[in-house]
C-alpha positions, 0 to 999 in steps of 0.5 A: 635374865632369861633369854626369854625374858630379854626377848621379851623385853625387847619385843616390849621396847620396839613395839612401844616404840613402833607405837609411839613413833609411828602408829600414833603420829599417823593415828592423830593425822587422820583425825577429822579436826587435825585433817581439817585444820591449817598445813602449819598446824599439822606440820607443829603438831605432828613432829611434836607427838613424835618427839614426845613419843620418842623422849618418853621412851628414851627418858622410860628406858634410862629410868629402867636401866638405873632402877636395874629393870633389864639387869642380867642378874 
């Protein structure tokens, strides 16, 4: 793998993380029925995109490195 590769590789796994993490979470938060429904279903719905965002990315990178996507060779 080519340094410019690796970074881009990398710049790929913090965005969807940053993505997913972050900007999602805070996206849906705003929305006119989440905004609108009670405290308790915001505070189960929001840390639940966040979790879902984070395992997906932690299941995604574990299948890469198995698949041997992100190799040096």
């Amino acid at each position: 793998m080519t340094w410019v590769k690796a970074f881009a590789v990398g710049l790929l796994i913090v965005v969807y993380f940053v993505v997913a993490t972050v900007w999602l979470p805070d996206f849906v938060l705003q929305l006119d029925p989440v905004v609108n429904a009670a405290s308790w279903v915001q505070d189960a719905l929001i840390p639940s995109i966040w979790g879902v965002g984070l395992a997906a990315g932690l299941i995604g990178l574990r299948i890469a490195q198995r698949k041997g996507w992100f190799s040096w060779d």
